[in-house]
C-alpha positions as CSV (number, residue, x, y, z in Angstrom):
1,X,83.0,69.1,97.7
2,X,84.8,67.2,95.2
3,X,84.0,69.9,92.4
4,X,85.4,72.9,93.9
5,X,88.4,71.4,93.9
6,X,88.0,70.9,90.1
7,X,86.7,74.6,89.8
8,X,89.7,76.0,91.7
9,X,92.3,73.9,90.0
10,X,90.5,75.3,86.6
11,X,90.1,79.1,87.8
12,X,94.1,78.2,88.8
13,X,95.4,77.2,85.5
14,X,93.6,79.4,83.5
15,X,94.9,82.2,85.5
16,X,98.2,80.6,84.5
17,X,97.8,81.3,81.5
18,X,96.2,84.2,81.0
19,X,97.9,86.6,83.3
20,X,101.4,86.4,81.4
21,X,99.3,86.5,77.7
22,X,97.7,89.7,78.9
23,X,100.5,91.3,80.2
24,X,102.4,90.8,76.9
25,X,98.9,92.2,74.8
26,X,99.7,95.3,77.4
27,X,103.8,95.3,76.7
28,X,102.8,95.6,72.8
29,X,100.2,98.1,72.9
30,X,102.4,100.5,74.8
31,X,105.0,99.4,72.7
32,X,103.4,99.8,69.5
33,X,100.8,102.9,70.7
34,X,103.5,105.9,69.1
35,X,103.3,104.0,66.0
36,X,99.5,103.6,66.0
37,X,98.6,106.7,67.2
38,X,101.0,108.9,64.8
39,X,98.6,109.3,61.7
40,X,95.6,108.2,60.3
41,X,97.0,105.5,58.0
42,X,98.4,103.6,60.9
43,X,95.0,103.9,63.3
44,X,93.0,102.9,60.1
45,X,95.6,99.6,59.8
46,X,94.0,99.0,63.7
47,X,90.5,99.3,62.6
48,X,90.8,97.0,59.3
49,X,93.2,94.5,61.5
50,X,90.6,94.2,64.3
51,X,87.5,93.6,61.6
């Protein structure tokens, strides 16, 4: 009994954390996606960045 406690205080936090980090990685794709997806130069940039 004592352990789920531990695993829902951990789910808790790292939902913490996570939710506001992924909704910036969404705010600055759809930021950014006119200037990634307006030539070839720029979508190569995404593949080189993300190797």
């Amino acid at each position: 009994m004592r352990w789920a406690w531990v695993r829902t205080a951990t789910v808790i936090v790292v939902a913490l954390v996570l939710l506001p980090l992924l909704t910036l990685y969404a705010y600055l794709l759809l930021w950014f996606l006119p200037d990634l997806t307006s030539n070839v130069r720029s979508a190569l940039w995404l593949v080189t960045f993300r190797f």
